[in-house]
C-alpha positions, 0 to 999 in steps of 0.5 A: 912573922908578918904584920896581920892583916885583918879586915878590921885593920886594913880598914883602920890603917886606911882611915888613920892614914887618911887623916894623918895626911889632913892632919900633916897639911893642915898643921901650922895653917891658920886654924879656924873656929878654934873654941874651948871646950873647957879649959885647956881643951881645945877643939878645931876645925881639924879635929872635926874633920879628922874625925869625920874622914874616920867615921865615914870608913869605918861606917861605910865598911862596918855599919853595925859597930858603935862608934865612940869619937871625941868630938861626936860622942858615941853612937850606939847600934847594940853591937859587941864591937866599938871604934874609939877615936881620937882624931887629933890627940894633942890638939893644943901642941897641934894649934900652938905648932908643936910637932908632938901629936898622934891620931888614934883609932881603938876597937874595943870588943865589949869594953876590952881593946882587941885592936888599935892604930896610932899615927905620927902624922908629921913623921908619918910612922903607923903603930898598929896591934891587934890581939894575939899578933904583937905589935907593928911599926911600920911593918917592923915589929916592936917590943918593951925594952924594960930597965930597972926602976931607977934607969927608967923614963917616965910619961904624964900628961897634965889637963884641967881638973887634974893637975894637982892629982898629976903633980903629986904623983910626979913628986912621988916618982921623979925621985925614984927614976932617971926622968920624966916627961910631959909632951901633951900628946898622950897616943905618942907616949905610949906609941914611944912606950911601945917602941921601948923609948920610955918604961911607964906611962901615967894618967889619972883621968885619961878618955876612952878615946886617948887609952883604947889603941894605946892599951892593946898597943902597949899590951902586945909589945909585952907591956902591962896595962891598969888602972889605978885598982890594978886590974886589967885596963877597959873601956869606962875607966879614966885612970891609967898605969902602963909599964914595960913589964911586971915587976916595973909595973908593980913598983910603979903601982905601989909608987903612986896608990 
């Protein structure tokens, strides 16, 4: 079995590429017209140009899909079919010099991810997954690697307005697991996910831009992927459970409801 090569991918692989390359000269320079958009939101010059490197590709070869982007907003042309875009996820760890941060491109059909691709730009790894054909790490494919409760590496990531949220349901499960993790970049931990580094990923208000790659990701490499009602994740939903399998997920989810 060979990575599939579709057209929706190639075009995505392309863009993702594209700016993964902006990304990694652009990183550790002076960065300009920093501004917050809310606190510990951050927005900069390079997510912006990041993002539209992105649009132009995808536009140019699919003109009749909505395009959902971070710093753009959506642009809604009635099609089944929506690209989700997150630039530069981790933009804090980005203008602080952290080496922790992905870019992230999601196709979603009728708010259910079909398609996604998340880059590493500084280590130059391209996770890529499309619906029925498994899950790619630089042509190589990719399973879950899934351990018993109390052996497994757990994934957060905190942001403002849901930081209390995030800590209970760190205290719920950091007794129950070998560690947990917050690296501020949430595509790479579920890329890592993906890749059998770590067993759960949680959220509690994750955009439609941070999830929709990771999702379809997570999901062909043998994962499972809900939100906190335990129903199949989709566009719209903030909150976000991924694990290595069922019966992990099913503990995680009584763990945190």
């Amino acid at each position: 079995m060979s990575q599939p090569t579709s057209d929706f991918l190639r075009v995505a692989c392309a863009a993702a590429q594209a700016a993964s390359i902006f990304l990694k000269q652009a990183f550790g320079k002076d960065i300009q017209d920093l501004k917050a958009k809310a606190l510990d939101d951050l927005s900069s010059f390079a997510d912006k140009e990041a993002e539209r490197m992105i649009i132009a590709q995808l536009t140019q070869n699919f003109p009749e899909h909505n395009i959902l982007g971070e710093e753009s907003g959506l642009v809604d042309k009635g099609s089944a079919y929506t690209w989700v875009i997150d630039p530069l996820d981790g933009t804090t760890n980005f203008v602080q010099g952290i080496p922790y941060f992905g870019c992230s491109i999601g196709l979603a059909k009728q708010g259910v991810p079909v398609l996604g691709v998340i880059t590493s730009p500084l280590t130059g790894n391209m996770m890529v997954a499309e619906k029925g054909t498994g899950t790619w790490l630089d042509g190589e494919q990719v399973r879950v690697v899934e351990r018993p409760l109390e052996e497994s590496l757990v994934t957060f990531d905190l942001q403002a307005g849901d930081k209390a949220q995030g800590l209970e349901f760190i205290k719920k499960i950091a007794v129950e697991v070998r560690g947990v993790r917050l690296f501020g970049a949430s595509v790479v931990a579920m890329m890592e996910l993906a890749m059998g580094r770590n067993q759960c990923y949680v959220h509690p208000s994750l955009k439609d831009w941070d999830a929709c790659a990771g999702a379809i990701i997570i999901q062909e490499a043998g994962g499972v992927v809900t939100d906190f009602d335990n129903h199949p994740w989709k566009l719209g939903r903030a909150d976000f459970l991924a694990s290595v399998g069922s019966h992990l997920h099913e503990k995680f989810f009584k763990l945190i409801t």
